[in-house]
C-alpha positions as CSV (number, residue, x, y, z in Angstrom):
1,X,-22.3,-39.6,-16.0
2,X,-25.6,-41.7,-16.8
3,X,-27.1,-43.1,-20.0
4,X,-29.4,-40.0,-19.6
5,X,-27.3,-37.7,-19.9
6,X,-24.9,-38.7,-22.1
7,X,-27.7,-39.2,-24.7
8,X,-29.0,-35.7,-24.3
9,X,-25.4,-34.2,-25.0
10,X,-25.6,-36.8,-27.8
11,X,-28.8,-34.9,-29.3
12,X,-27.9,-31.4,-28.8
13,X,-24.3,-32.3,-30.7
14,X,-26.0,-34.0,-33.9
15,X,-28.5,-31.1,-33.9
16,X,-25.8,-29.5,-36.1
17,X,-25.4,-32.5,-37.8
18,X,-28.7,-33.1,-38.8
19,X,-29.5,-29.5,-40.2
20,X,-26.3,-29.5,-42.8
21,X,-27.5,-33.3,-43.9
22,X,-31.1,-31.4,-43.9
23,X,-28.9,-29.1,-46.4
24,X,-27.2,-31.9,-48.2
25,X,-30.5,-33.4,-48.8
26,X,-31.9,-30.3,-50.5
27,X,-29.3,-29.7,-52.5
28,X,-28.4,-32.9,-54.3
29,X,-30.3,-33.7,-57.3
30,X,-32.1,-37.3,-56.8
31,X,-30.7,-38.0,-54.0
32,X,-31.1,-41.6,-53.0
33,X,-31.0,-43.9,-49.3
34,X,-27.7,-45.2,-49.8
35,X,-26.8,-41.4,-50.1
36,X,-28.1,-40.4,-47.1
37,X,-26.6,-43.4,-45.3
38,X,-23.2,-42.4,-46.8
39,X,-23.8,-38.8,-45.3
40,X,-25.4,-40.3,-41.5
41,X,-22.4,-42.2,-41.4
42,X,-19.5,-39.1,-42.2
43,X,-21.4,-37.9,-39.2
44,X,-21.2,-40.8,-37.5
45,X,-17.7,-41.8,-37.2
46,X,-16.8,-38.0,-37.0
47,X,-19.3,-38.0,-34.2
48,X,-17.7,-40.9,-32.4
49,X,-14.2,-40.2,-33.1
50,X,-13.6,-36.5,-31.7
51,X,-14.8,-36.8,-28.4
52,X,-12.1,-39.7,-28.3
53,X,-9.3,-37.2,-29.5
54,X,-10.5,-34.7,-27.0
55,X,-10.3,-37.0,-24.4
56,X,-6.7,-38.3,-25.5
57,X,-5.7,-34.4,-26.0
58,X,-7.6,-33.3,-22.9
59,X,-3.5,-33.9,-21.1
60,X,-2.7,-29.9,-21.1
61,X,-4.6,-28.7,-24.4
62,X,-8.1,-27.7,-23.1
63,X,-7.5,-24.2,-23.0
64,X,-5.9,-23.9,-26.6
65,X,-8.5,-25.8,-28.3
66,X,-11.5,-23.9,-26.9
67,X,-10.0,-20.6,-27.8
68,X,-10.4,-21.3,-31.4
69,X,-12.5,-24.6,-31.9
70,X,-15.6,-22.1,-32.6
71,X,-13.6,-20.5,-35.5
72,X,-12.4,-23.6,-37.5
73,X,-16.0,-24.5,-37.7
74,X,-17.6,-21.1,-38.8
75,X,-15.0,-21.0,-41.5
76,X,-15.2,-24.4,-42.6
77,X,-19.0,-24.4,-42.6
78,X,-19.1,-20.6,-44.2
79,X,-16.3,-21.8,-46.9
80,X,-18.6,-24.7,-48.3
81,X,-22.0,-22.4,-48.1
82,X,-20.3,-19.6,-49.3
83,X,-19.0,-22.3,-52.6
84,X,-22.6,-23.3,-53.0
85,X,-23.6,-19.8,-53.4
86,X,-20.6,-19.8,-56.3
87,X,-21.8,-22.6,-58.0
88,X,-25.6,-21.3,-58.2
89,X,-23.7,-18.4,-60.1
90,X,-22.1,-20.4,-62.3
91,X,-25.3,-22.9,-63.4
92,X,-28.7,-21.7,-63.2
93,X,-30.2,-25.2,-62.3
94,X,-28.1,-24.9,-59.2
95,X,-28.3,-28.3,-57.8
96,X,-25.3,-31.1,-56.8
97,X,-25.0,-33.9,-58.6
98,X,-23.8,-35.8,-55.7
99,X,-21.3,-35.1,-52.3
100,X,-18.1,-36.0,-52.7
101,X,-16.1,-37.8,-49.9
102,X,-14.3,-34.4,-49.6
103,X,-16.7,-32.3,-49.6
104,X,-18.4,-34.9,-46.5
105,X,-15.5,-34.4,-44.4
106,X,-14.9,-30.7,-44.1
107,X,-18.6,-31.1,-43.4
108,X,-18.3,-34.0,-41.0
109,X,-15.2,-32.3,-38.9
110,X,-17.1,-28.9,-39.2
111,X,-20.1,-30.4,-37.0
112,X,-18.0,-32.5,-34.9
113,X,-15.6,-30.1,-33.3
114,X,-18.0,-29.6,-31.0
115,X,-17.6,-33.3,-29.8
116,X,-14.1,-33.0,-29.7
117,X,-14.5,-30.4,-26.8
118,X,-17.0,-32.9,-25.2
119,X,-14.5,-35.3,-24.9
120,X,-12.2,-32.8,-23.3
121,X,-14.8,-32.6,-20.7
122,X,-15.2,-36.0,-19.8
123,X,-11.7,-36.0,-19.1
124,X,-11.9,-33.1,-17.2
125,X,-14.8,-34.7,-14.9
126,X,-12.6,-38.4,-15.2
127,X,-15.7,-40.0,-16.7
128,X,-13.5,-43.3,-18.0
129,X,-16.5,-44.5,-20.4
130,X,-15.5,-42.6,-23.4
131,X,-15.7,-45.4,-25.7
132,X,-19.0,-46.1,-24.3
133,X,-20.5,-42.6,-24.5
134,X,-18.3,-41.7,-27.8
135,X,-20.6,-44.6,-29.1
136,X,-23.7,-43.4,-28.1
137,X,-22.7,-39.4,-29.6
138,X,-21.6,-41.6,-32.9
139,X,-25.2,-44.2,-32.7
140,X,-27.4,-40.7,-32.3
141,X,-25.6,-38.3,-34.8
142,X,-26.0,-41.3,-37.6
143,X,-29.7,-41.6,-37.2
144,X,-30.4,-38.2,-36.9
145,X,-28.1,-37.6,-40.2
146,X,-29.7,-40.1,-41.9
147,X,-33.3,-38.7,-40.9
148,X,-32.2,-35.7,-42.1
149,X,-31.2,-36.1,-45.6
150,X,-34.6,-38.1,-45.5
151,X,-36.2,-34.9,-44.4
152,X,-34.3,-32.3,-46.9
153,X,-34.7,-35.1,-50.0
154,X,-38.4,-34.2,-49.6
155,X,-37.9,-30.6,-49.1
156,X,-35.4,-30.8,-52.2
157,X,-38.3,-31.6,-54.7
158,X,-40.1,-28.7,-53.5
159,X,-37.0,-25.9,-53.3
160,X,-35.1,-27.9,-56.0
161,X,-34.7,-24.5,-58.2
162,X,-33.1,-22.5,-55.1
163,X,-31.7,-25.8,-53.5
164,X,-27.8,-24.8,-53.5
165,X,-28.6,-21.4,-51.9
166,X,-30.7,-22.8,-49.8
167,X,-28.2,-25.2,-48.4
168,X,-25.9,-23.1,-48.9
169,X,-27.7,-20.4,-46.9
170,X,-27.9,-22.9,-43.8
171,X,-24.4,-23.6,-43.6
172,X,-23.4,-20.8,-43.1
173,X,-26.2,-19.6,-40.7
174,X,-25.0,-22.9,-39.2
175,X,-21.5,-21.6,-38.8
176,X,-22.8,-18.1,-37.6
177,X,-25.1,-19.9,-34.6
178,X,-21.6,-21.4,-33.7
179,X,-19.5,-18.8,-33.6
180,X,-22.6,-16.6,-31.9
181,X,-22.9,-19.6,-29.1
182,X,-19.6,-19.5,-28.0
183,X,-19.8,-15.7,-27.5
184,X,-22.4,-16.0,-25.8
185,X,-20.9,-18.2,-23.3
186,X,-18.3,-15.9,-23.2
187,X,-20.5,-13.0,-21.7
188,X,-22.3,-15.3,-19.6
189,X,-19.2,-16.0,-17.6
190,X,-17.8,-12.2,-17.4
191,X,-21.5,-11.2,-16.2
């Protein structure tokens, strides 16, 4: 597989990426660079790690993994929008006062699960670069991130009294275009 292509499966994996750091952006209150480098680079390594594990687990797992890979990231992404919503009824200023490393995780395995089944197709085609192309999903996903918390910091002074629901609104609509896209794909194939 070519430098082209592997950056355009690069993009369309940090498009998911970049929305929830859109999200994070929003939702924290004064949220600074070095914050939204600490969120592009959660993406990041999650973005260059996975397809590395699916390539390592690509030996006989392919099947399991895709039959439920879709679901751990609608109900990880869906768990922390549907806690956002929570804490908006809890405080009425409704903002974040900052991410936690925790809280980046779940969010940085949620978006990357897709990469892990990436990497189980470059094993599948025997494309030996994975170090090479994990590095380029890992490079893209961490400027995108980072542009993205850019993007929703601005946003966030603008929304900042319904920033929680917002973000939390698009994770889970995040997690619902996940789950709908591997349906999809589903009927696709039995068309």
């Amino acid at each position: 597989m070519g430098f082209f292509e592997v950056f355009l499966i690069a993009l369309s994996l940090a498009m998911d990426a970049f929305a929830v750091s859109v999200s994070n952006g929003i939702a924290v209150q004064s949220i600074r660079k070095r914050d939204c480098f600490k969120i592009a680079l959660y993406f990041g390594v999650f973005q260059f790690i996975m397809p590395i594990i699916g390539y390592l687990l690509a030996s006989g797992f392919e099947d399991i993994i895709k039959s439920f890979d879709h679901w751990i990231a609608f109900l990880l992404l869906c768990a922390i929008g549907i806690n956002m919503l929570r804490e908006c009824e809890k405080d009425e200023n409704c903002g974040c006062e900052e991410l936690s490393n925790k809280k980046l995780i779940v969010q940085a395995i949620a978006t990357s699960i897709d990469a892990l089944a990436v990497g189980i197709s470059f094993a599948v085609i025997r494309d030996d670069k994975i170090l090479f192309n994990s590095a380029v999903i890992g490079i893209v996903a961490l400027i995108l991130s980072f542009i993205g918390g850019l993007f929703g910091k601005g946003l966030g002074g603008v929304f900042q009294k319904y920033a929680n629901r917002i973000g939390g609104i698009i994770l889970i609509c995040i997690g619902i275009k996940i789950l709908c896209e591997h349906f999809d794909h589903l009927l696709i194939f039995k068309l």
